[in-house]
N, C-alpha and C positions, 0 to 999 in steps of 0.2 A: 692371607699369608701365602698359600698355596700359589697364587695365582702371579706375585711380586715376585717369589721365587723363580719363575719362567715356567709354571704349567698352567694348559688349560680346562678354565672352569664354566660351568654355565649353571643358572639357576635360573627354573621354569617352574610357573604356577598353573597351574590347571585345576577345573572344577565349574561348577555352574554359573550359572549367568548371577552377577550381585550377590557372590558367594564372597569377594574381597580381593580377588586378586590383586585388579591394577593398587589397590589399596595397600596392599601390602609390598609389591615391589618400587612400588612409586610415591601414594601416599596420598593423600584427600584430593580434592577439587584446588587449585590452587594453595599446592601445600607450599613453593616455594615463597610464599610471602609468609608463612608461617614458621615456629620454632621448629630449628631441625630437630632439636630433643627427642622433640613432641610430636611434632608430627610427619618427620622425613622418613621414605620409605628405606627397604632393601637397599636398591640402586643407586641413589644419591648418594646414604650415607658411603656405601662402598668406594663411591668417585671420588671423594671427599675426601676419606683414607688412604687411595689411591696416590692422590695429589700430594698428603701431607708427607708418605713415605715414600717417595721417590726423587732421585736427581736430574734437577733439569738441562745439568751440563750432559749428562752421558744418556737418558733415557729418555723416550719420548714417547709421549701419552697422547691415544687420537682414540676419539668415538667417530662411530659412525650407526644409524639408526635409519631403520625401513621398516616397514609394514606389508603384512600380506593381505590385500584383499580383493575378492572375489578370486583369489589364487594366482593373481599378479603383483609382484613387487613392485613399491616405488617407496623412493625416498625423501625422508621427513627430513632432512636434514637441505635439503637441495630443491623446494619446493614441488615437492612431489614427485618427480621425474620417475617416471618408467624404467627401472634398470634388469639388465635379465640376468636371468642363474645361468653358470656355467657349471661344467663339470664332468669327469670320465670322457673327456678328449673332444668331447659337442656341448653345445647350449642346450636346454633340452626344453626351454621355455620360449624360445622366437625363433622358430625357422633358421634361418641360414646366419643369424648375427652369428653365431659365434664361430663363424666360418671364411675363411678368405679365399673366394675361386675367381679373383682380381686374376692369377698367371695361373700358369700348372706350374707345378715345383718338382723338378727332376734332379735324382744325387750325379755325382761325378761321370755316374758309365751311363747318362741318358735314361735313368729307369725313372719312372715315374711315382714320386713319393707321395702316400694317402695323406689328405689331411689333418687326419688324426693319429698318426705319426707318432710315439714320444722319441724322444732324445737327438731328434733332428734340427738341427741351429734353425733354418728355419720351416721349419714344422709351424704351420698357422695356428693350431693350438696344443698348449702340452696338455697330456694327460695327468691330473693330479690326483687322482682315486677319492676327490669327494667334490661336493657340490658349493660352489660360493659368489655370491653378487657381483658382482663386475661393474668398477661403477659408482658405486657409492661416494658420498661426499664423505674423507673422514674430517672432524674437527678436533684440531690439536688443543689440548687440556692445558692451558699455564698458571688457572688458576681458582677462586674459589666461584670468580664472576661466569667464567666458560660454563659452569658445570650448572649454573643456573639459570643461563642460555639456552643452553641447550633442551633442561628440563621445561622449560617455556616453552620451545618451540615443538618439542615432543607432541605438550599437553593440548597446544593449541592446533595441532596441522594432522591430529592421528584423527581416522573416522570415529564417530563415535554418537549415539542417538541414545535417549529417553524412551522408558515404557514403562508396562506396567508394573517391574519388577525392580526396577532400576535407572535412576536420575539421568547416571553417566553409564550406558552400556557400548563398551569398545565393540565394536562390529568390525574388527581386523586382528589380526594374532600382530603384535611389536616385539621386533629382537631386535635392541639396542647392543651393540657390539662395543669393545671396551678392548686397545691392544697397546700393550706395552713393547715397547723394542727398549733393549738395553745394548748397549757397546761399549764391548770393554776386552782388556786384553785377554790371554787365554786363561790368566787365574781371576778373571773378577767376574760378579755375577750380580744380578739384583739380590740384594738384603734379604735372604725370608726370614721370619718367624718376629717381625715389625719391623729389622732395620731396612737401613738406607740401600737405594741404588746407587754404587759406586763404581769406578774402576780401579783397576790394581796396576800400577806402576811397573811392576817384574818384568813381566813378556813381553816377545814381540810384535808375536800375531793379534790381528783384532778378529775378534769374533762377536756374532749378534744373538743374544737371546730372545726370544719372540714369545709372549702370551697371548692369549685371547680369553676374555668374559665375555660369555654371554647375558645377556639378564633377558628374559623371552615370557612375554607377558600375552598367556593367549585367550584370546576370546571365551566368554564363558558360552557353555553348549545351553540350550536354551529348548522348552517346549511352547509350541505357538501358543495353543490354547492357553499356557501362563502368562506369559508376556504381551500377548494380544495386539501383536505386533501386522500389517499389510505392508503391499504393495512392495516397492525396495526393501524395508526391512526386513520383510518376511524370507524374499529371494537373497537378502543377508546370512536372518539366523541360516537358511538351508545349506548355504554354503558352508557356514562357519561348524555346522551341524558333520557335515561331509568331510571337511577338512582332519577335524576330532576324530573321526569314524577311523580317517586314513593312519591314523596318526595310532590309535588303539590295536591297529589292525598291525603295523610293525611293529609293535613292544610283543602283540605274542607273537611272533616270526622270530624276533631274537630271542625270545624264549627259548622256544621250539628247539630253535639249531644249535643249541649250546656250542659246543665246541669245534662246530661245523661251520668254519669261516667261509665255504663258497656257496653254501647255502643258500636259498631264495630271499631276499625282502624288499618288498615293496615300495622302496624308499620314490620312485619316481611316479608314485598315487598324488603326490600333493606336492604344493613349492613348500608348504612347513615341513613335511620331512624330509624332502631334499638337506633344508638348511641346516638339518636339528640332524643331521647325520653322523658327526664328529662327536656330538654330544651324547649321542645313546649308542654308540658303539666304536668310536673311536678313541684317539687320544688326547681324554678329556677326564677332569673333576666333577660330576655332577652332580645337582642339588633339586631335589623336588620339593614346589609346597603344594600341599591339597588345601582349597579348603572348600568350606561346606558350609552351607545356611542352615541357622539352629532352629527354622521355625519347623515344626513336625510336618506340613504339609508336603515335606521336598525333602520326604526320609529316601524316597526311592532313587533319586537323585545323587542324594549324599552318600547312601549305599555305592552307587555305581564310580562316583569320586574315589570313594575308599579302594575300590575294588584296583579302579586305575592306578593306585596307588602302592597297593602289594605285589601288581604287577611289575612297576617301574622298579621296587625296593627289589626286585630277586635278579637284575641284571649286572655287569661286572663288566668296568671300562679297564684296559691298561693303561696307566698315563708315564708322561716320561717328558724330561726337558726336551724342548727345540734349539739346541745350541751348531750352531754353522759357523764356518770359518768365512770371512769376508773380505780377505786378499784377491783382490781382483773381481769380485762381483761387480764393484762397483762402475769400472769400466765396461761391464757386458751387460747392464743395464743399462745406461748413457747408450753403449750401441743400441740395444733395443728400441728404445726409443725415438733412435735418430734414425729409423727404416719405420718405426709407425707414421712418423712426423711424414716421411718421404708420401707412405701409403696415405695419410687424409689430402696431402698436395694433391695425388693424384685422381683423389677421388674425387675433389672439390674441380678439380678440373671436368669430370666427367657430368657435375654438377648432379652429384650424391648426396650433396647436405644441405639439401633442400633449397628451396630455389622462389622468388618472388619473380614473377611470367612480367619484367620490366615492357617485354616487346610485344608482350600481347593486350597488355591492359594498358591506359591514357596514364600518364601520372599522377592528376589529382585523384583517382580510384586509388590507385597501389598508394599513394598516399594518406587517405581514407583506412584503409585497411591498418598499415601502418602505426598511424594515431589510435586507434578503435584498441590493437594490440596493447599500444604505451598505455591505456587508459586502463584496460581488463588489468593490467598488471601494478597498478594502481591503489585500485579496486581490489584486490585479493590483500594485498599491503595492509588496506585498512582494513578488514576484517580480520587478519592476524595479528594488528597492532590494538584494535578494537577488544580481543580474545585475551592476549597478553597485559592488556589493563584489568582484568579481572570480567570481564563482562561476560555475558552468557550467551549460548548460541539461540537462546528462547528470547533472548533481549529487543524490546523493537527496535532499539539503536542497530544492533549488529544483526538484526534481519533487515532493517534498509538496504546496511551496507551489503550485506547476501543478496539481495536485489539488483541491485545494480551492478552489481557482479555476475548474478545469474543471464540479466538480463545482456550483458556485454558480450559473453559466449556464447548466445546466441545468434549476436549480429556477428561475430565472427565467422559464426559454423555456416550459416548463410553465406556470407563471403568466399569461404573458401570451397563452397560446392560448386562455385562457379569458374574453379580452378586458377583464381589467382596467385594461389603459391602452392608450390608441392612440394609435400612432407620428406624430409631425409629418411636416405634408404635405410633401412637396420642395418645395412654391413658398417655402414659408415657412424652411426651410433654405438655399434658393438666398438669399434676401433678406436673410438674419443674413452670406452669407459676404459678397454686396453691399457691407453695413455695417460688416465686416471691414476689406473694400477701399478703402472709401471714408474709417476711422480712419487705415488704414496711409497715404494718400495723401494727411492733414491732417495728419499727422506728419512725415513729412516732409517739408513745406514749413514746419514749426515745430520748430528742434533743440533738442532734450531733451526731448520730448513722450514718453510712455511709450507702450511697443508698444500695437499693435490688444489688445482684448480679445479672449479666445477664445469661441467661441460658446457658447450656453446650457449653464449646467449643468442637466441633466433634474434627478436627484437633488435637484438643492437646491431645484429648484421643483415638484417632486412632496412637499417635506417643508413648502415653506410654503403650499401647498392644504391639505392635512391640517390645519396647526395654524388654518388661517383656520377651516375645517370645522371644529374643536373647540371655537373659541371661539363659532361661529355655533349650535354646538350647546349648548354652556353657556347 
């Protein structure tokens, strides 16, 4: 209800490794083919309720869902894509992406403006005092089928390994993002307290009310010698071990500082707290579950669960509507966009977004390569179409298809040592998620507008170089 009304909530589970978590905000092993009743988590039935109280003439509902592992983002929604964090005026997770030193940028008397600038039209990046993906695919909610999609694609494309301790152990922290945009004039608002998202006929200004849910479903913290886990897993749990640590390490810092807002915290120790920033000290509703394994061996465990937990229980967010007036955004958005568009023209000119070495390699190679590409991609299809049938990652059906999979990216990685295509620059990835951002934020202040597109397909524009090269060659 909170969160329909236009504030933001998040709820996050933490605790030991096959203590319950993903289990409780999501829901068994292929719970969506099961009774929601019975056996739907948290976060569906939320989406669920979501969908059924809200209007789809004036408000518009998009998820959007990523995972953090080994301390980098990428998105499940968009077949894993690499996306980086921004935030406080720089990217602070890839070098220069979130940086434009395409020109210098000088104001009116010649003075030379920093890039990190705020309130500069064009200032490369604004400063927004928290950290957020750039990038992400969202997918707009219409209905009960999206929300079941999605949980499918979730279930099947998030990391996740088997041990001692546990069938399905997530070896990545998942924040599935959930934002409502409501439009409506100055007196109408989304419905809290169950009703309807509406508008009010009266006024004349339009204004946007903007929510965000979080649901952040993080790795359980894990000891080796229980789990009895090697190799990559092991350099798993330690990360995911590390990441927890970070994460423990800022709740007593906001402790600490009570009412000392310039205070120290550590929020750039990890990409999870970077994201989880708004949620443990900004303006946000938040919700913690602990839980805890009942067998008596893993009392020291559940002790330290608990403890995390009277921690999180003694901090204090202020929350507050996001309501903006949106006369005229909407055309300074359109501009914005119409000077990214110019900026990837120019970079694709400089031959920034990655590139297939037509002149260096014969064509039957770069054709080769090519097909190998169509084929891996294929290949990945079927083991997520394989996943999505109920099948398991232990199955020797869908270890063939991991096979042949595995085996394809290698003949690519071979391939491409050999320098037949080279990779796009991060400036020029930073600037497609921009453009991401900047669709998804003209969409929403337009309901029915269809989601962001997703960033470039390589493939399909490594096959129309070729055919241009064929006909240039003809």
């Amino acid at each position: 209800h909170s969160f329909l009304s236009g504030l933001n909530c998040t709820m996050f589970a933490y605790g030991q490794t096959a203590s319950g978590k993903t289990h409780t905000l999501f829901g068994p092993p292929k719970f969506f083919d099961m009774d929601p009743v019975l056996h739907w988590g948290a976060c569906p039935r939320a989406l669920m309720q979501m969908v059924n109280s809200t209007d789809r003439l004036t408000c518009d509902l998009r998820v959007s869902a990523v995972e953090i592992y080994f301390d980098d983002v990428f998105d499940l929604l968009n077949k894993r894509a690499a996306i980086p964090i921004t935030g406080f005026g720089k990217n602070v997770k890839s070098a220069s992406v979130g940086r434009d030193f395409m020109q210098v940028q000088r104001d009116a008397d010649g003075k030379w403006i920093p890039p990190y600038l705020n309130g500069k039209k064009n200032s490369a990046v604004v400063i927004t005092g928290s950290f957020e993906t750039q990038g992400a695919f969202e997918w707009k909610i219409e209905g009960v089928e999206d929300v079941l999609r999605i949980m499918q694609i979730v279930e099947s494309t998030r990391s996740a390994k088997s041990h001692a301790m546990n069938e399905r152990s997530s070896r990545s922290h998942c924040i599935l993002t959930v934002i409502l945009s409501n439009n409506h004039s100055a007196a109408g608002a989304c419905g809290g307290g169950g009703g309807n998202c509406s508008a009010s006929a009266g006024a004349s200004k339009r204004q946007l009310t903007q929510s965000k849910f979080l649901f952040v479903d993080l790795a359980g913290s894990e000891r080796i010698t229980k789990t009895e886990v090697v190799n990559v897993a092991a350099a798993e749990a330690k990360n995911i071990n590390t990441s927890l640590s970070a994460l423990g390490r800022t709740i007593q810092m906001l402790r600490k500082r009570k009412g000392d807002k310039d205070a120290y915290v550590p929020w750039r120790d990890s990409a999870l707290t970077m994201l989880m920033k708004q949620s443990l000290s900004g303006n946000c509703r938040t919700a913690l579950v602990v839980t805890v394994n009942e067998n008596n061996d893993h009392a020291a465990e559940s002790q330290s669960t608990l403890r995390f937990g009277v921690s999180c229980g003694s901090l204090r967010n202020e929350v507050a509507r996001d309501v903006r007036e949106t006369d005229g955004e909407l055309d300074m958005l359109r501009g914005l966009l119409l000077e990214v568009n110019l900026s990837l023209a120019h970079m694709q000119a400089k031959g920034m977004h990655g590139e297939l070495m037509l002149e260096q390699f014969p064509r039957p190679t770069c054709q080769g390569f090519v097909d190998n590409f169509r084929k891996l991609r294929g290949a990945e299809a079927d083991v997520a179409a394989a996943l999505a049938r109920g099948g398991s990652k232990t199955s020797e059906h869908v270890k063939e298809l991991q096979f042949v999979a595995d085996n394809l990216k290698g003949i690519l990685l071979r391939q491409i040592t050999t320098g037949i295509w080279r990779e796009p620059k991060p400036g020029y990835m930073a600037k497609c998620g921009e453009k991401a951002d900047l669709e998804s934020s003209i969409a929403r202040l337009v309901p029915g507008k269809e989601p962001s597109a997703a960033p470039p397909d390589l493939m399909a524009e490594m096959s129309a170089r070729l055919t241009i090269r064929s006909l240039v060659a003809g």
